[in-house]
C-alpha positions as CSV (number, residue, x, y, z in Angstrom):
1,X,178.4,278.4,210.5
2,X,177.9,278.1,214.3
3,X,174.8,276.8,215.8
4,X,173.3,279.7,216.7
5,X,173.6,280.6,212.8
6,X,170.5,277.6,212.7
7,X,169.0,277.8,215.8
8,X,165.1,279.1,216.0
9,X,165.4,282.7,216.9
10,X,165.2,283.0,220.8
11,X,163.3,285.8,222.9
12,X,165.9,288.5,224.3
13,X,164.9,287.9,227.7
14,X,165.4,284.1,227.2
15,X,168.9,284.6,225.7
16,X,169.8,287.5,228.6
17,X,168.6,285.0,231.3
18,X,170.6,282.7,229.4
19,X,173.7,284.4,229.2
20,X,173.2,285.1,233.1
21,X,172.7,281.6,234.2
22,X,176.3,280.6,232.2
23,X,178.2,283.6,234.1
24,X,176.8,282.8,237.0
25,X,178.1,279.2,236.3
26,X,181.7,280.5,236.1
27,X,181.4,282.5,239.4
28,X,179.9,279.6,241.0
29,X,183.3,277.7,239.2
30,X,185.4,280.8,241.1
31,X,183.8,280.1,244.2
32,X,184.9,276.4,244.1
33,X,188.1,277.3,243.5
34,X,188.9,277.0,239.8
35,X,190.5,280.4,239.1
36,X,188.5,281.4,236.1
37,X,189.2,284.6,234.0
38,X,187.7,287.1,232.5
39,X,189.7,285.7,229.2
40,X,188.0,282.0,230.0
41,X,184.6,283.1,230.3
42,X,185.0,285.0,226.9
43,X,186.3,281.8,225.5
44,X,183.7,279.8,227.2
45,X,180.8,281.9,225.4
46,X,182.4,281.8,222.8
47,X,182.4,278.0,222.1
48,X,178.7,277.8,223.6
49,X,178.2,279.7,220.4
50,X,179.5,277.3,218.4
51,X,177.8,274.3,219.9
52,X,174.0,273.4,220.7
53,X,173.7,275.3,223.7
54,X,170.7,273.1,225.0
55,X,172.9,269.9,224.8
56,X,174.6,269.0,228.0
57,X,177.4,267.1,226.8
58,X,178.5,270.0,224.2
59,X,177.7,272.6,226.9
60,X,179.6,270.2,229.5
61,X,182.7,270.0,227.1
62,X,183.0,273.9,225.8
63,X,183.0,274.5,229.4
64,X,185.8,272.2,230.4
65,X,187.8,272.5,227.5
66,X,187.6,276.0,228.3
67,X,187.4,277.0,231.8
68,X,190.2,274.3,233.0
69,X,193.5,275.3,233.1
70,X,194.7,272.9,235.2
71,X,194.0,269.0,236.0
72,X,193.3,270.0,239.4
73,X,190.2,272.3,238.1
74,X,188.5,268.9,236.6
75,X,187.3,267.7,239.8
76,X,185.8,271.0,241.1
77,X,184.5,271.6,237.2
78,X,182.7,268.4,237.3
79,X,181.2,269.3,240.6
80,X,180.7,272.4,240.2
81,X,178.8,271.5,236.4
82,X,176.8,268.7,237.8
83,X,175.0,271.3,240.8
84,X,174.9,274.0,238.5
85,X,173.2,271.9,235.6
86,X,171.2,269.3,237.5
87,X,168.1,271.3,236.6
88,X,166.4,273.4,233.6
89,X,169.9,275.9,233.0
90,X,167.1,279.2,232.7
91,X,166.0,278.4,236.6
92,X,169.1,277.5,238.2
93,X,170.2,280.5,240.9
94,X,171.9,283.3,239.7
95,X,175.1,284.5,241.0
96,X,175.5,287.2,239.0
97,X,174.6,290.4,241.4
98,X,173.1,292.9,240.1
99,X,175.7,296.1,240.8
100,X,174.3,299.8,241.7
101,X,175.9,302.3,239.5
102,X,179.0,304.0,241.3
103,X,178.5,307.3,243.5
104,X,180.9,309.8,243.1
105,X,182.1,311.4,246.5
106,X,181.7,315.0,246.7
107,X,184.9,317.3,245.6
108,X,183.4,320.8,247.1
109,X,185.1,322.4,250.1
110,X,184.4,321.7,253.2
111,X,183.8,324.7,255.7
112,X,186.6,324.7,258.1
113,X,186.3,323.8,262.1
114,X,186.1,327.0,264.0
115,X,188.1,327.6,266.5
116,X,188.3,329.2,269.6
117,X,190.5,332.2,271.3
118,X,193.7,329.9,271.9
119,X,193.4,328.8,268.5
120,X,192.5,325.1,269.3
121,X,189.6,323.7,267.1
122,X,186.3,323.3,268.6
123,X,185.9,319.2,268.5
């Protein structure tokens, strides 16, 4: 039974601003240099389920256990935890950009340049 199986149920926009502020965490991780994967941040989530979310240390330790693949990342993990988390986790900044959906270009013809009596298009 994780501890989300006993926690009080929790508004959806709590839990999405939530689940923001902890990606944003990992980007904010990529951006100090700890090459975190899409894998990691699964994994990550995934053991923040399991734990008491609220609790720093457990948060603190899911994260490292999880997001370090390298003694090198420890350092810039610490860091990196101790900006992110010096505050109230649902107000810290988010880094996670909101994305506009994807335009698709145009596939139609184009008309063709005219040209002139030599043949030469018309710039």
């Amino acid at each position: 039974m994780s501890a989300a199986d006993t926690a009080a149920p929790v508004a959806p926009e709590a839990t999405e601003l939530l689940l923001r502020g902890l990606v944003g965490f990992t980007t904010a991780l990529r951006h100090a240099g700890v090459p975190v994967s899409t894998e990691r941040v699964a994994a990550f989530l995934a053991a923040l389920d399991a734990v008491e979310v609220t609790s720093e240390p457990q948060a603190y330790w899911a994260g490292r256990l999880t997001l370090c693949g390298d003694p090198d990342d420890v350092a810039r993990y610490d860091a990196a935890f101790a900006a992110w988390f010096s505050g109230d986790p649902l107000h810290q900044p988010n880094w996670v950009t909101e994305r506009r959906p994807p335009r698709l270009a145009t596939l139609t013809p184009q008309p063709e340049p005219e040209s002139d009596a030599d043949g030469a298009a018309e710039q």
